[in-house]
N, C-alpha and C positions, 0 to 999 in steps of 0.2 A: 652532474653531481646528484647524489640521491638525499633523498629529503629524511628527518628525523620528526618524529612527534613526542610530546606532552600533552600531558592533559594538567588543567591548573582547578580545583577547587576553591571558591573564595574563603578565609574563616572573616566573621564579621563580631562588631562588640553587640554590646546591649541598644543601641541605636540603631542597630541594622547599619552601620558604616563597615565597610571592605577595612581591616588592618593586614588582610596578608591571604598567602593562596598555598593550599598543600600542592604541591609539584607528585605528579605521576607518571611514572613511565610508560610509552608509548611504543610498540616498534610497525606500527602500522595505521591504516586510516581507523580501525577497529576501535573505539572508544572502551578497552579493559584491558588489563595488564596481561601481557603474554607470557608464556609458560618458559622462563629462563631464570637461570640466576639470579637472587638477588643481589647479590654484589656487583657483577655487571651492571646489572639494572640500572642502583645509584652510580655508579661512573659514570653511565652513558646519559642518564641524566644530567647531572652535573655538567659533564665536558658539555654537551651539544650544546645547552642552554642556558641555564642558570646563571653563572657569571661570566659569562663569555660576554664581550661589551657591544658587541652587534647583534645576540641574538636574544638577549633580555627581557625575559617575560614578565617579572617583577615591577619595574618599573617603582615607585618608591617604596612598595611595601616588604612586608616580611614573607621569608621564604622557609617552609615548612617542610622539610625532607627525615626522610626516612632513612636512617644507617643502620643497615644489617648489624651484627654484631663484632667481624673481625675487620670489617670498615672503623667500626669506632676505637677498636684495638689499633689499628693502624694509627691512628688521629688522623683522618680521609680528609677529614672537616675544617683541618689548617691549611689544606689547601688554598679555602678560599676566604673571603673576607666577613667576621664576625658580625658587619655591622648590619644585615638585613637576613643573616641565617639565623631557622632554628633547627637543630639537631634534633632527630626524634629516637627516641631509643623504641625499638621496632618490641612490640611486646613478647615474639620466642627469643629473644636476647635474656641468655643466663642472669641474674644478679650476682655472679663474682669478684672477686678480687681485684681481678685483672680490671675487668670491665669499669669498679667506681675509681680505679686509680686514672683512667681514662679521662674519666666522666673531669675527674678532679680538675686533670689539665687546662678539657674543652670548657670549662669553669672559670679559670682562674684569668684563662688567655681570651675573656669574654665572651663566647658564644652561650646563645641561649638553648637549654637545655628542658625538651620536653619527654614526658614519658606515653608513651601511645597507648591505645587500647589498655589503658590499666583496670588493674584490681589488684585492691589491696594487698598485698603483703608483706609480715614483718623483715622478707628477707629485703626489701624493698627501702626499708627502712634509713640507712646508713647515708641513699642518693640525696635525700630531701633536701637537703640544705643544698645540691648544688642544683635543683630542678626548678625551672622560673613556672612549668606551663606542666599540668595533669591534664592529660584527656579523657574522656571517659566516651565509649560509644554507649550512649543508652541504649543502644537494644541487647548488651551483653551485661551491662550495669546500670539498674533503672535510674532514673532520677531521684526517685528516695533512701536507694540506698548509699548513693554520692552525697545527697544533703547530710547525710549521718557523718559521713567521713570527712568533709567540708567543714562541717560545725568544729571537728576537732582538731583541724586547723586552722581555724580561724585565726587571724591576725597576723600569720605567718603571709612571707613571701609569694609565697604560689599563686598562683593566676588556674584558673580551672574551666578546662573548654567541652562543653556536648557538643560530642559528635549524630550524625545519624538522626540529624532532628528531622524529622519529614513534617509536617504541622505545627499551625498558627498556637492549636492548645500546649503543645510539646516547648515552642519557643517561651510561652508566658512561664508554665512550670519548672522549666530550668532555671528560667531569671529569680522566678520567687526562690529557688533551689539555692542561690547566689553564684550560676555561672557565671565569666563575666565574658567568655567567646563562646562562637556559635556554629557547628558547619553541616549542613546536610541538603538534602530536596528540596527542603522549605524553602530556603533561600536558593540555590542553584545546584542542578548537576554539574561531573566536571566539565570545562571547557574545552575541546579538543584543539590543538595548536598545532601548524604545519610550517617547517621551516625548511631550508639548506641546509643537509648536514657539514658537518668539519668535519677537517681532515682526522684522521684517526690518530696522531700523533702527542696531544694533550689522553686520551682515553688512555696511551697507555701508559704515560706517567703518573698516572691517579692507580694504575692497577699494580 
């Protein structure tokens, strides 16, 4: 039987406590993403690991994946169980039509909905109400320019997480910022995972 990899990044709160891990695709001992499709990619994630009940890399937290764009057209994400996913809307995902009617669904049918590497915009605009988690990688959008855009949501639903934090000063400036999750070097690189793969069988009902 040949083996599959992930790779798991922690995200953690303002305590530095683990609430959840971005899930990455692996197809080798290589610790970075290989040169395929993304759509494949999230499948073969998915199937191998994620909610498969013997190969569970989660364990009680949340799980942080990334759905290409005609993944989320699909709803890929009803496949599995809402209660420990988060859907990432991958940042070259159009803001369409198609796409918030989508969103609406993985909404309405409880999955938690995050926007990945964002920046701002008003075509952007229409998702918000059904987005629980903004991310922001500081090193493509600083921290002051997120506190601006934070302030005027305040009091709103949303939860808003720095990405890319590498440093102790980067962690305090965020908090002051009002992130309230955290992921990068500071706290850990991703974690390389080697398992058993499955049978190919599940992969191709998710495709």
């Amino acid at each position: 039987m040949k083996n599959s990899y992930i790779a798991r990044q922690p995200i953690l709160d303002r305590d530095k406590k683990t609430i959840g891990y971005e899930l990455l695709f692996r197809d080798g001992p290589q610790n970075r993403f290989p040169d395929i499709d993304p759509e494949l990619a999230t499948s073969r994630l998915l199937s191998d690991h994620c909610w498969s009940t013997h190969y569970n890399v989660l364990g009680p937290y949340l799980g942080f994946v990334n759905f290409p764009y005609q993944s989320l057209l699909n709803l890929v994400p009803t496949l599995f169980p809402c209660d420990n996913l988060v859907v990432e809307i991958l940042e070259d995902c159009p803001p369409t039509e198609a796409l918030l009617d989508a969103i609406k669904q993985l909404s309405q049918l409880g999955y938690k909905i995050a926007l990945d590497d964002f920046i701002p915009n008003r075509a952007w605009q229409a998702f918000l109400p059904y987005v629980s988690i903004i991310k922001f990688d500081i090193r493509l959008f600083p921290i002051e320019k997120a506190r601006f855009f934070m302030h005027k949501l305040r009091g709103s639903h949303i939860q808003f997480l720095a990405e890319k934090v590498e440093t102790y000063e980067e962690f305090e400036q965020a908090k002051q910022a009002g992130f309230v999750y955290f992921q990068g070097y500071f706290f850990s690189k991703p974690e390389l995972i080697q398992r058993k793969a499955l049978e190919p069988s599940f992969i191709t009902i998710i495709q």
